[in-house]
N, C-alpha and C positions, 0 to 999 in steps of 0.2 A: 504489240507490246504495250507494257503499262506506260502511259508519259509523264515524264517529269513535268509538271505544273503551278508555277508560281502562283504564289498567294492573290494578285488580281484576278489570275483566270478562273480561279475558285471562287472568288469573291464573282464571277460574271454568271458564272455556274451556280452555284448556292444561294442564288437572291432570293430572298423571301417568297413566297406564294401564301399571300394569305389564307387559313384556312376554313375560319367561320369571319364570313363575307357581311357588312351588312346590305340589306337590300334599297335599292337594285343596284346592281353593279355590274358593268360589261363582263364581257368573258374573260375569265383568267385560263393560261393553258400551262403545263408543266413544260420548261427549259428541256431539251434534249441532256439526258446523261452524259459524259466522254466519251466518244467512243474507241474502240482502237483500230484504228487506220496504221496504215502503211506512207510514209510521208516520203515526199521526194527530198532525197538527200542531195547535200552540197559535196562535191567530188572535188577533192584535195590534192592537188601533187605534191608526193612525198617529199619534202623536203623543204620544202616552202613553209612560213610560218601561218597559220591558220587565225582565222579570226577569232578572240572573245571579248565577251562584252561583260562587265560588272554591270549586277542586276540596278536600276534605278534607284532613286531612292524612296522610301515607303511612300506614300501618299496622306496628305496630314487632313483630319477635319478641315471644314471650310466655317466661316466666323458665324455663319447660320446656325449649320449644325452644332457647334460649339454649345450656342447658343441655347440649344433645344435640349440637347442631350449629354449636355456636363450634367452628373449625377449633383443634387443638391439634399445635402441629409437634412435638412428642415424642411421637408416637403416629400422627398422618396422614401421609400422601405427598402433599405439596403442589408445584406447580406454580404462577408467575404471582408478581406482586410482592406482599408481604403487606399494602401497604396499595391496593391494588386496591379498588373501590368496590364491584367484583361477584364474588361469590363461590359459584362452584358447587362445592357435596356430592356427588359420585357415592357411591351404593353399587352396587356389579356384583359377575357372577360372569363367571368368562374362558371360563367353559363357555355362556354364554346369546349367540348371536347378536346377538340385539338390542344387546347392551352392545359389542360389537366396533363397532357403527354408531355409537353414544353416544360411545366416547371415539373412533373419528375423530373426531366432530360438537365436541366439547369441545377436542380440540388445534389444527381448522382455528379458531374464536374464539379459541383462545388466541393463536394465528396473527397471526388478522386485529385481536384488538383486546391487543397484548400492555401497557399500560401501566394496562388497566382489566378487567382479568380474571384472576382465581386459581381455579384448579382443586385440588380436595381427593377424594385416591381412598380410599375406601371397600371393605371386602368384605363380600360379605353369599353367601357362596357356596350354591348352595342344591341344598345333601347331598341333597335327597328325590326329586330326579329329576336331578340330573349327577352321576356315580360321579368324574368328578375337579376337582370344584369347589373341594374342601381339599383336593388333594395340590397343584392349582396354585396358590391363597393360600401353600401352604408353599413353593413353588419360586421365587415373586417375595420374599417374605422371607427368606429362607435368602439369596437374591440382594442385597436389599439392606443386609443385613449387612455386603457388600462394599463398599457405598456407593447415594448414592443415585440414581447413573448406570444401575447395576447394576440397581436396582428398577427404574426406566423403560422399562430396555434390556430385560428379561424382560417386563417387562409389555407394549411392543409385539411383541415376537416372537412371546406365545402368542396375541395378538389376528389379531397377519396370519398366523397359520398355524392358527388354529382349525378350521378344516372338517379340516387333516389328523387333527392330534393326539385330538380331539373323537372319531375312531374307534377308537383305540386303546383295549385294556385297562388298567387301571391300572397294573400291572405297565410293561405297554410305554409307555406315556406317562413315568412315569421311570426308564427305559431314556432315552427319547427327551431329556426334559428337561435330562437331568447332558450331553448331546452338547450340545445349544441353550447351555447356561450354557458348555459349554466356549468355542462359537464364539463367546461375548461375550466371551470373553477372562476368565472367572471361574476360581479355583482351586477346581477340583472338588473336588478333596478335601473340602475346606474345605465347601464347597456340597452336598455329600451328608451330613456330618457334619451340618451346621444343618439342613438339609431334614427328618431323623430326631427330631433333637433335643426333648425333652418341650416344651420353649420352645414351640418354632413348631408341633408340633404342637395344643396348646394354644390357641396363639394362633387358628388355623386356625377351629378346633372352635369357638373360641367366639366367632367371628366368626356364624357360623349361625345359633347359640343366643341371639346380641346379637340378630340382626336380625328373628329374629321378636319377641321381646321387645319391641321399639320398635313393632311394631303393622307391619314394613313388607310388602304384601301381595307383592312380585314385584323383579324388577331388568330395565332400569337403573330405580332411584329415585334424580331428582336434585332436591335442593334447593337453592333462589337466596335469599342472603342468609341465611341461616337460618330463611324466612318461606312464599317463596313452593313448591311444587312445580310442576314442569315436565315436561312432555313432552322425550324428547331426541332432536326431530327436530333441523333446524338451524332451518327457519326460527323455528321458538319460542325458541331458545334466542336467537336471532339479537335477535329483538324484545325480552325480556328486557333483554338488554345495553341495545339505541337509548333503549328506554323508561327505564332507569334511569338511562341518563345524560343524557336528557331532563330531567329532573328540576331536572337543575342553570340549566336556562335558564327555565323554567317563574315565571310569576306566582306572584304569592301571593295576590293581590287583582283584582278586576273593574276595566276603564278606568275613569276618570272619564268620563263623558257629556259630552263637549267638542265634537261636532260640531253644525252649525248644520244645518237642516233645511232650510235656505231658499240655501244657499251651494252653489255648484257646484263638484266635485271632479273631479276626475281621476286614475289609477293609472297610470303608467309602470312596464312591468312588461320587464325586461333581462333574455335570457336569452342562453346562450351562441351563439344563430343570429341572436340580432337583438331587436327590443323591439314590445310589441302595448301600445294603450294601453286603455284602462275607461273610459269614464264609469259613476262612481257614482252611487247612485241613494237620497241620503239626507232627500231627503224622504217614500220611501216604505217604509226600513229603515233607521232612523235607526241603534238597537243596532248591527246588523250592520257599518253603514258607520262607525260612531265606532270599533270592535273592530278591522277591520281596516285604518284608518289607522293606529289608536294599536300595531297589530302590527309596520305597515309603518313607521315611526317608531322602532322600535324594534330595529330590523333583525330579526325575527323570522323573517322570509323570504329572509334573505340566504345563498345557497349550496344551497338546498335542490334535490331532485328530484322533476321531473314522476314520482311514484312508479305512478299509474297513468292511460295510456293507450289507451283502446279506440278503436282507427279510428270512427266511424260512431253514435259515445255519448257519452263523455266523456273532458277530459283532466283529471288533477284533481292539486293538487298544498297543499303548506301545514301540511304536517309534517315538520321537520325531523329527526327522528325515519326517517323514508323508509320505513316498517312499514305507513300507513294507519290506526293508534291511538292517533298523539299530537296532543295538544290541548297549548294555552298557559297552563296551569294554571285557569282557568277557565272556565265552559259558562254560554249563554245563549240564549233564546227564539227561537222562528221568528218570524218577521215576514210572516204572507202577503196580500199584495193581490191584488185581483181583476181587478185593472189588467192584473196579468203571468201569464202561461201559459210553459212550456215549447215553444213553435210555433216556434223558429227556432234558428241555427244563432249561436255566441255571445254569448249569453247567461251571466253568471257568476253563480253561486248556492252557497251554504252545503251541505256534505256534514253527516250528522247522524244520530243515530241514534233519536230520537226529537223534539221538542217543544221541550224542554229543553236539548237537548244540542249544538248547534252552538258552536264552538270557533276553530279557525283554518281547516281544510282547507274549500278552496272548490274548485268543479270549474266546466268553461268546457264549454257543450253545441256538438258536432259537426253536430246533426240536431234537428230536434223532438223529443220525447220526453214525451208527454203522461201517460205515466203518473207522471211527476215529479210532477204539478200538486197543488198544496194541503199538499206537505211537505217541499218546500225553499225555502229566504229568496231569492228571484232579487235582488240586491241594484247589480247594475250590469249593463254589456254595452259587449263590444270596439268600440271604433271605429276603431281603425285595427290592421293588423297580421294578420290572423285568420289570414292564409298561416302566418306561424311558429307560429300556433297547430296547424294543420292539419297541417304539416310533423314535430310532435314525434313521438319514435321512440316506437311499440306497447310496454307494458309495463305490467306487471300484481301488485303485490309481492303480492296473497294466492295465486303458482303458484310460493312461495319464496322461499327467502333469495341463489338462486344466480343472480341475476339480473343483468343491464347495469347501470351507474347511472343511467341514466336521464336524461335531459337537463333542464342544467344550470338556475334558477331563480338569478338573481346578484343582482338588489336589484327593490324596489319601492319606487317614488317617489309621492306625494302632490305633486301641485300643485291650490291652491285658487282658484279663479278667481269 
């Protein structure tokens, strides 16, 4: 099963791998993906109060970092509104592939999320293996001296034209450059004058010389918050974003324990095809079923997306987040009886990544599935409706960020009977 995964283990997951390295540099190897395991569950007697734990609290830059990478607009090129919640640090070079991927990846979020995202560009041109890594650092600033339309407008031009210019000799790349600056409409003159100028190429140079300085092994190196580093695919950068502004709906604190053991519940679960309903099952997962009324109560599952869907497995859904790593600020214990197996089709039960760690996302089984057994909480089962469960669309969020939205999850009702 998919696990629930807090935002540090992503951040341990997701750490940067430089991509255009300069040389020599020991070996870098890619981090292991998630995988999905079977984790040994915590076995619960019914009736007892089960452990949870509210998630810690964030983790704050350190007065270094602060230090390094508080964005400063007298000096950075920033993009996105400045009090933005999310803040990524690119440092790139215009000559490294990779970074032409990176800031597409960085402008489509700016895109898609513009009232919670600023972008801060960086150079870290890396002289030891691109022969025009500084001459192009000096051709976006020489550029935006003119303004800072002028920087953006040079800076996408050398990114969508890099495979041509990238073959050029120095010489002919500015040849080429002073033509590019002309077509934005720059006063060349002016533009080849600053291009030369001790200024920028100073500045240039010791952009290089900062960047190893700071310890950074390759480019794109992006940093989220001042804190975390990031991969700059999209779907990480993607998740970054949801998880941080997850944050703001998140618990602080574990339910109170207010469900009765001996009372009969029911889930009305509305989506945008029509509504399936749950009986719950709280006298044999007490935890679980007090958590997810007191979520369901809380509109915690209002609006959300069935984020993944496997014909013939499961459909699992309970992060509003839509990533498959957000919890409701607090995690708590499996609950397993021997009463229940995974044998049939409808069944609802806890997604989780160990023992400990079930949270909000629950998945609804398609099929038997008995290698579930012994480490997920089965905590209820459909009784009416299982077609609209069967009917939701195939989707999968760890094959990316570029995905459908997924159908639609609109409220869950408690009635107690």
């Amino acid at each position: 099963m998919k696990k629930i995964i807090p935002l540090l283990l992503v951040v341990a997951l997701g750490g940067l791998l430089g991509a255009c390295l300069p040389a020599p540099q020991p070996e870098v190897t890619e981090p292991p993906e998630p995988t999905i395991q079977i984790p040994t569950a915590t076995t619960l007697d019914v009736g007892s109060q089960p452990g949870c734990i509210p998630n810690p609290a964030p983790p704050t830059p350190s007065e270094e970092d602060l230090a390094v990478f508080t964005p400063d607009p007298e000096s950075d090129w920033i993009k996105g509104p400045e009090d933005a919640p999310i803040t990524f640090i690119e440092y790139a070079d215009f000559q490294c592939p990779y970074c032409s991927l990176a800031s597409q990846n960085l402008q489509s979020l700016l895109e898609k999320y513009p009232d919670d995202v600023r972008i801060v560009y960086r150079h870290f041109p890396l002289a030891s293996i691109h022969d025009k890594a500084i001459p192009a650092v000096q051709a976006v600033e020489a550029a935006g001296l003119q303004g800072e339309g002028a920087f953006w407008d040079l800076h996408d031009r050398l990114y969508d034209t890099q495979a041509l210019w990238s073959e050029y000799s120095v010489e002919e790349f500015e040849s080429w450059v002073v033509e590019a600056a002309a077509e934005l409409g720059l006063d060349t003159a002016q533009f080849e004058a600053d291009y030369s100028s001790e200024v920028i190429v100073s500045l240039a140079e010791a952009a290089w010389i900062d960047g190893q300085a700071l310890g950074l092994t390759g480019t794109p190196y992006v940093k989220v918050n001042s804190l975390y580093e990031a991969r700059p695919d999209i779907q990480t950068l993607t998740a970054y974003v949801e998880l941080i502004k997850l944050e703001e709906q998140q618990f602080t604190d574990c339910p109170p324990l207010t469900v009765d053991p001996d009372a009969s519940y029911r889930a009305v679960v509305e989506t945008e095809h029509g509504s399936f309903v749950i009986d719950l099952f709280p006298e044999i997962a007490p935890l679980t079923v007090n958590s997810f009324i007191y979520l369901a109560e809380n509109g915690w599952f209002d609006g959300i997306t069935f984020h993944r869907v496997i014909p013939g497995f499961v459909a699992q859904t309970g992060d509003p987040s839509g990533t498959g790593y957000g919890n409701p600020g607090y995690l708590f214990s499996t609950e397993i009886s021997s009463e229940l197996v995974f044998d049939r089709e409808g069944l609802v039960a806890m997604a989780n990544s160990g023992g400990e760690s079930n949270g909000s996302q629950f998945f609804i089984t398609y099929a038997e599935a008995p290698d579930l057994n012994g480490g997920y909480t089965i905590f209820g089962e459909i009784v009416e409706g299982m077609d609209i469960v069967r009917n939701l669309a195939p989707r999968n969020a760890d094959n990316g960020a570029d995905l459908p939205p997924g159908d639609l999850l609109i409220s869950v009702t408690i009635e107690k009977q």
